[in-house]
C-alpha positions, 0 to 999 in steps of 0.5 A: 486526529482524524483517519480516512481510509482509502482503498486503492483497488485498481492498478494500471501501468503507464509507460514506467509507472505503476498507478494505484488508484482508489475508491474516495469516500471522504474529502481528500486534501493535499496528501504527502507521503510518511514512508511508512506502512502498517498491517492491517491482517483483518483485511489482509492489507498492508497500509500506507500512511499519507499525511494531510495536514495535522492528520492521517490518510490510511491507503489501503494496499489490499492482498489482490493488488499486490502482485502488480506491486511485487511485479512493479518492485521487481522491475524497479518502476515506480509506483503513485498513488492518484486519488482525485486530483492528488498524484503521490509517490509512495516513498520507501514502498519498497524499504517498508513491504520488505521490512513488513514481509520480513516480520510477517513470514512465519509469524502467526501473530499476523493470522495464517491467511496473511502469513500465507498471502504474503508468503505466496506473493513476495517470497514465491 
């Protein structure tokens, strides 16, 4: 199983909708959306997992964009992914940050830069 990385470090807003684009690296195919999220503390990133195929894209949501999305969230707009010619809807974005910041608060496991990151953005 391969994994690509792709970290989508630019946000814009287009009428009621957030667009999260990244940086390629590698020959992206058709992506369809898991509804999950993993932690990636090391890099103070949360992680959404596309699927291409048989394997995973790793989108990475590093710390800086996340007020967009937490703004985003709050005003209830949607939010894509947009990578070459792929436009994505992250399902259960919303469902899976608050599961994840749920987890997080508090918890040193996650190292304290993430801890207070998170804390900071989605429980200010």
């Amino acid at each position: 199983m391969n994994r690509k990385k792709v970290w989508l470090n630019k946000t814009e807003v287009i009428e009621d909708t957030l667009i999260l684009k990244g940086e390629q690296t590698a020959e992206i195919g058709r992506l369809t959306p898991s509804g999950q999220m993993i932690v990636d503390s090391d890099e103070l990133s949360f992680v959404y997992l596309a699927e291409e195929g048989n394997d995973y894209t790793y989108l990475y949501l590093p710390d800086f964009i996340w007020p967009e999305i937490r703004a985003a969230m709050d005003k209830g707009i949607q939010i894509f992914v947009v990578i070459g010619d792929n436009k994505m809807p992250l399902l259960q974005l919303e469902d899976e940050i608050g599961y994840l910041v749920s987890n997080i608060e508090g918890n040193s496991n996650y190292g304290e830069a993430m801890v207070e990151k998170v804390e900071a953005v989605f429980l200010a």
